[in-house]
C-alpha positions in Angstrom: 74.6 111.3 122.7 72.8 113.5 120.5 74.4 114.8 117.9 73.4 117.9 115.9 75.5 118.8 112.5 75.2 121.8 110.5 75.5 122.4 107.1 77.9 124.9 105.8 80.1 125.4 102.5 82.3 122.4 103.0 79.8 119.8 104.0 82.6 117.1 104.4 83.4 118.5 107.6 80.0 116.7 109.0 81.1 113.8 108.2 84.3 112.7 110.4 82.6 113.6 113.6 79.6 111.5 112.6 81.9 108.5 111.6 83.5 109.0 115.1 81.0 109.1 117.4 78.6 106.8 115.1 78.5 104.2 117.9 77.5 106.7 120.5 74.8 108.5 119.0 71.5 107.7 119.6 69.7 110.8 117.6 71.4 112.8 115.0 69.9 115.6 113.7 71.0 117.1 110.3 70.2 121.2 110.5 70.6 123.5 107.1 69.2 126.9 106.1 66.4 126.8 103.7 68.6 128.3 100.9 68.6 126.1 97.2 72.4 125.2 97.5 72.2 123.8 101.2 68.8 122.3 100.6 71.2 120.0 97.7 74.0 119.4 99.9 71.4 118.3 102.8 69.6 115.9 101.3 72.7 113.8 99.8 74.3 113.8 103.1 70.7 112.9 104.5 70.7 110.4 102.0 74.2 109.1 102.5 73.7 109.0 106.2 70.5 107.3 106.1 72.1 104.3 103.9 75.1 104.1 106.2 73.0 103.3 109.6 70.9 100.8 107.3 74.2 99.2 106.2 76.0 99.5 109.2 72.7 98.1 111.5 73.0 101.4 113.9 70.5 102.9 116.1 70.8 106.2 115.6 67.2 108.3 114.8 67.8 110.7 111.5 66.3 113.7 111.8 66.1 116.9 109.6 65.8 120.7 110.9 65.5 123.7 108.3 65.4 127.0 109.4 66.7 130.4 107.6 70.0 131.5 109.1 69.2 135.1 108.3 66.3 135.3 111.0 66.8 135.5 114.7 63.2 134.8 115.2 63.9 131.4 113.1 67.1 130.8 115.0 65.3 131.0 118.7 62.6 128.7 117.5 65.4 126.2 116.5 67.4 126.7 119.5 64.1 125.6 121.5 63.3 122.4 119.6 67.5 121.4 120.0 66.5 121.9 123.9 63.4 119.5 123.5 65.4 116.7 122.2 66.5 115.7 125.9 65.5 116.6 129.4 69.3 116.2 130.0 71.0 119.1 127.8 74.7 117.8 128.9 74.2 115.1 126.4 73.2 117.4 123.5 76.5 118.0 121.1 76.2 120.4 118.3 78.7 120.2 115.5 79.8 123.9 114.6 83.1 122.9 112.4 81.0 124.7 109.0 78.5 126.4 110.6 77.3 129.9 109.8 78.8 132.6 112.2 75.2 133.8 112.7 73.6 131.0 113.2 76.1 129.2 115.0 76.7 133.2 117.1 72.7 132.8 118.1 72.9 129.0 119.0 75.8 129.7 121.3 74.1 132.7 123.2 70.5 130.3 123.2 72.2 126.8 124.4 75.3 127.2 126.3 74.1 128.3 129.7 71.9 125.5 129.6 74.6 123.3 129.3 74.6 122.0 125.6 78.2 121.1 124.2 79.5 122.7 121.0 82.2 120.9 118.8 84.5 122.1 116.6 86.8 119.9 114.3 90.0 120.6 113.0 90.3 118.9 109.8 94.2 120.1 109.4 95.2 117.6 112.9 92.3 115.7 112.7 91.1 117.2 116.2 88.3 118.4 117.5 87.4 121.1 120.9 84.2 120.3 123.1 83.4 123.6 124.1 81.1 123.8 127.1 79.7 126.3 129.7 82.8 125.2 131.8 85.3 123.9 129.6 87.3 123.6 126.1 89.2 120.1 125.8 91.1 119.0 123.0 90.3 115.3 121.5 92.3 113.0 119.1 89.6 111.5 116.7 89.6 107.5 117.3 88.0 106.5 114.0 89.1 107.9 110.9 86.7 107.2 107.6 87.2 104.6 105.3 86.8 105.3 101.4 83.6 103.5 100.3 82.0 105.0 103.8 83.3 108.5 102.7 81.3 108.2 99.4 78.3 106.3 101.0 78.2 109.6 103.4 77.9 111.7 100.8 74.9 110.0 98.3 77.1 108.3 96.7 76.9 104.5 95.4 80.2 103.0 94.8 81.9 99.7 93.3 85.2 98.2 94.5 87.5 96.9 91.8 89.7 93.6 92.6 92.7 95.1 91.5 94.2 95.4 94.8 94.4 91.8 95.1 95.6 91.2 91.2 98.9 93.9 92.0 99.7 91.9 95.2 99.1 88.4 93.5 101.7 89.7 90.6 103.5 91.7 92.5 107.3 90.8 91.3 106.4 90.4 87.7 104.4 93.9 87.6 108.0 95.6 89.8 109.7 93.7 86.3 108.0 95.1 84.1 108.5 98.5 85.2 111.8 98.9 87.0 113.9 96.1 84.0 111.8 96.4 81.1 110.0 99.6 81.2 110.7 100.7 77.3 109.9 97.5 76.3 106.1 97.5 78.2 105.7 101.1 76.7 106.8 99.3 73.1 104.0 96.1 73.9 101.3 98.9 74.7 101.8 100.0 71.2 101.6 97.0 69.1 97.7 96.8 69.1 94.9 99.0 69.6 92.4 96.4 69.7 90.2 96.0 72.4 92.1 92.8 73.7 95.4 91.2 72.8 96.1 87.6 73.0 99.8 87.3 74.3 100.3 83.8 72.3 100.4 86.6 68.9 102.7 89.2 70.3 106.0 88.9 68.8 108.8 87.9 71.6 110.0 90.1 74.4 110.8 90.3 77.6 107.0 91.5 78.2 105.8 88.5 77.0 107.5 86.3 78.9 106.7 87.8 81.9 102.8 87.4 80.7 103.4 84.1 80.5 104.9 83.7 83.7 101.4 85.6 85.0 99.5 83.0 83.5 97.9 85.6 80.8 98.6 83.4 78.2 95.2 81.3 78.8 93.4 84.9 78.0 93.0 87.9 76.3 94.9 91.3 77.7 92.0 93.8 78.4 93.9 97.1 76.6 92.6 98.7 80.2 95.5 97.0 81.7 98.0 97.6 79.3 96.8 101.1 78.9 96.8 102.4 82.5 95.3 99.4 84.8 99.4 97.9 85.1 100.7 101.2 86.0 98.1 101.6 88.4 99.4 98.5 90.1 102.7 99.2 90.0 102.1 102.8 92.1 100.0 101.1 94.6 102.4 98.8 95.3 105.2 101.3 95.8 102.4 102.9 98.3 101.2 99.3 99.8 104.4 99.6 102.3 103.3 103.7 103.3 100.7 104.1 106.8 98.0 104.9 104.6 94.1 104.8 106.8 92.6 103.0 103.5 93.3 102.8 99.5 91.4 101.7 96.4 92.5 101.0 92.6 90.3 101.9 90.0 87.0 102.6 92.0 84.2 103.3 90.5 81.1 106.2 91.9 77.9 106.3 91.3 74.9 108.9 91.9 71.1 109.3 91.0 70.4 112.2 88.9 67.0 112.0 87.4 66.9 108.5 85.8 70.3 108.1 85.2 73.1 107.0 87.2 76.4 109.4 86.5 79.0 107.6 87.1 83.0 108.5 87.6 86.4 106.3 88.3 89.2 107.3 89.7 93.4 105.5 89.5 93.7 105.5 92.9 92.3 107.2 96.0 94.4 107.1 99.2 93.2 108.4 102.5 95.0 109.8 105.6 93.4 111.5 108.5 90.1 111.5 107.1 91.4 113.5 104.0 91.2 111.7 100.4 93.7 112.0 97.8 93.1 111.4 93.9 96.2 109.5 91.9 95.6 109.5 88.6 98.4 107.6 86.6 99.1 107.5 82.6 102.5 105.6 81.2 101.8 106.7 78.0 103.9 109.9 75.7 101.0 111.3 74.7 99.5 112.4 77.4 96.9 115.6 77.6 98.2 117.3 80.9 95.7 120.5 80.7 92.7 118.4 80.2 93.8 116.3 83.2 94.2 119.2 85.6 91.0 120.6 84.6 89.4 117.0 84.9 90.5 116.4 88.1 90.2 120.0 89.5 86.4 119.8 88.3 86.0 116.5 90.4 87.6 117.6 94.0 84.1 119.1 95.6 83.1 115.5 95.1 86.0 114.0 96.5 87.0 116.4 99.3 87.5 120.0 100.0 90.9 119.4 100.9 91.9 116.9 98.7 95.1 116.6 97.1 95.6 116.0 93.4 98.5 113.6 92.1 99.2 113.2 88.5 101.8 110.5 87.6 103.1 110.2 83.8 106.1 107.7 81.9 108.1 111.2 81.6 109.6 113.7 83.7 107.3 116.8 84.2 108.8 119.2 81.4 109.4 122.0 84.4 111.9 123.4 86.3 112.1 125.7 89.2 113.8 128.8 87.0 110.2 128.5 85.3 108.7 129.9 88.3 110.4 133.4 86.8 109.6 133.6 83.7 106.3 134.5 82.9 104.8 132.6 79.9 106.4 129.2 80.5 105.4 126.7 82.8 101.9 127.7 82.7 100.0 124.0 82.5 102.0 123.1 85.5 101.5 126.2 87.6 98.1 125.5 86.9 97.9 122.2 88.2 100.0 124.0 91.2 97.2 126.5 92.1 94.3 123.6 91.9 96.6 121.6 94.8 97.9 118.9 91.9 101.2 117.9 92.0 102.8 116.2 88.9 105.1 113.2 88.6 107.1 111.2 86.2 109.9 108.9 85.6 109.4 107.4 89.0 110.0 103.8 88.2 113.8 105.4 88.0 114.2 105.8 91.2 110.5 103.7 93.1 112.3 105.2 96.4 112.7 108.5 96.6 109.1 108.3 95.1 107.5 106.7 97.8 109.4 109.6 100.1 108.2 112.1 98.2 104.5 111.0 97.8 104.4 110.1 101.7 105.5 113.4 102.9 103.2 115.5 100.2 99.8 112.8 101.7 100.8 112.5 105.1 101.3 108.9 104.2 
């Protein structure tokens, strides 16, 4: 198989049909108009893709094709070299999902006749068409991306925390702290604002105890974990028992920009369907909602264009559907609304209809 992807707006779209025919392509070719913005976008995904076959020990060929879009003469030259790649066009799949209706027009009315396959994917059911001379037929995908491949894909470098396996380890004692004792955790997250605290100094309470019974006693309490990290692991177990594809705790991205590395971390990424979801979770009062929805609304292109956005706090959201009415009230919340986040709280009252709520809003 040889695959050819185009570059449009959404770039992401390239990436599930590569991830599902990666073990069937022998020659992929990454095509992009010679504009500045899809220049950028094509060389991190020909960066991404590149590290993935070297990773992943594939033989697929990497190829790049530039052309400008806005020439027809440019178009019928790259419509030639697509034909050149194989004396057997049949095998030839271009991947039109983003593609520019010119360019994408022009390469239809050049290739079809000859037999070249078009596909179209439908990130909505996870589906794709094959559209032929002779044919359209409807596909389920049979591999669906995994988070660190996601990023990898895109150019970017990541790093897997092992908090996953700390929230399972702990698993009762962290449901404790937050379904029995949850005023007295938020209580222990006050009494120091040091970088660590040693449990053997805290003053007694049922937090305490249950430290103890962790074993955190023989070490200091990173004020990460008291902070957000526990919370964290308290959601993902609620969503460890959901038919999630793949989920991560506190991962960390990385990518090149001159000599530095910019880096960013996200609560909790869960993804479904080849679609990634960002949790971000604070049990804390004094939380800054606005800056959070702008933070995390900023940080979508980089996670994916159809990404949704969950914010989880200690309190009920301070909003009610008459709010929806009245003009000048509401307004951080219908924010986060418009940007596709959804907000949470109080959920360790009622862990269940939580989980039902969050699985039916991710497709979990």
């Amino acid at each position: 198989m040889i695959l050819v992807s185009i570059v449009g707006d959404f770039h992401s779209s390239i990436l599930p049909i590569f991830y599902n025919f990666q073990d069937k392509i022998s020659k992929h070719i990454l095509l992009y108009d010679d504009a500045k913005r899809d220049v950028l976008n094509a060389k991190n995904l020909f960066k991404g893709m590149r590290d993935f076959v070297e990773l992943h020990n594939l033989p697929i060929d990497l190829q790049e094709k530039v052309l400008d879009e806005d020439s027809f003469v440019s178009i019928k030259e790259c419509a030639e070299h697509i034909l050149r790649l194989s004396e057997n066009p049949e095998e030839i799949y271009i991947n039109i999902t983003d593609g520019y209706a010119t360019l994408t027009t022009l390469l239809d009315h050049h290739l079809l006749a000859h037999g070249v396959n078009f596909i179209a994917y439908d990130m909505y059911d996870n589906e794709y068409n094959i559209i032929n001379k002779n044919e359209l037929t409807k596909q389920s995908m049979h591999k669906n991306l995994t988070i660190k491949d996601h990023f990898l894909l895109k150019g970017y470098r990541t790093k897997i925390s092992n908090m996953k396996k700390y929230a399972l380890e702990h698993k009762q004692s962290i449901l404790d702290i937050f379904e029995k004792h949850s005023e007295h955790f938020s209580k222990f997250t006050q009494l120091s604002d040091q970088k660590y605290t040693l449990v053997e100094h805290i003053p007694h309470s049922p937090i305490k105890e249950i430290f103890l019974k962790m074993g955190e006693a023989k070490t200091h309490i990173k004020s990460s974990l008291l902070t957000g990290g526990l919370f964290e692991c308290y959601v993902y177990i609620l969503l460890h028992k959901t038919a999630y594809d793949d989920i991560e705790i506190g991962l960390e991205i990385f990518r090149q920009y001159g000599a530095s590395e910019i880096k960013n971390e996200f609560d909790i990424l869960v993804m479904k369907n080849n679609h990634l979801h960002t949790i971000e979770c604070k049990f804390r009062n004094n939380v800054k909602l606005d800056q959070l929805i702008y933070q995390y609304h900023g940080l979508s292109n980089m996670v994916d264009e159809d990404a949704k956005g969950v914010i989880i706090m200690k309190n009920k959201p301070n909003y009610t559907p008459q709010m929806q009415h009245q003009k000048y009230k509401g307004l951080t919340y219908k924010r986060g609304k418009l940007a596709g986040i959804e907000i949470f709280g109080d959920i360790h009252n009622n862990p269940n209809q939580f989980t039902m709520q969050i699985s039916n809003l991710l497709g979990i």
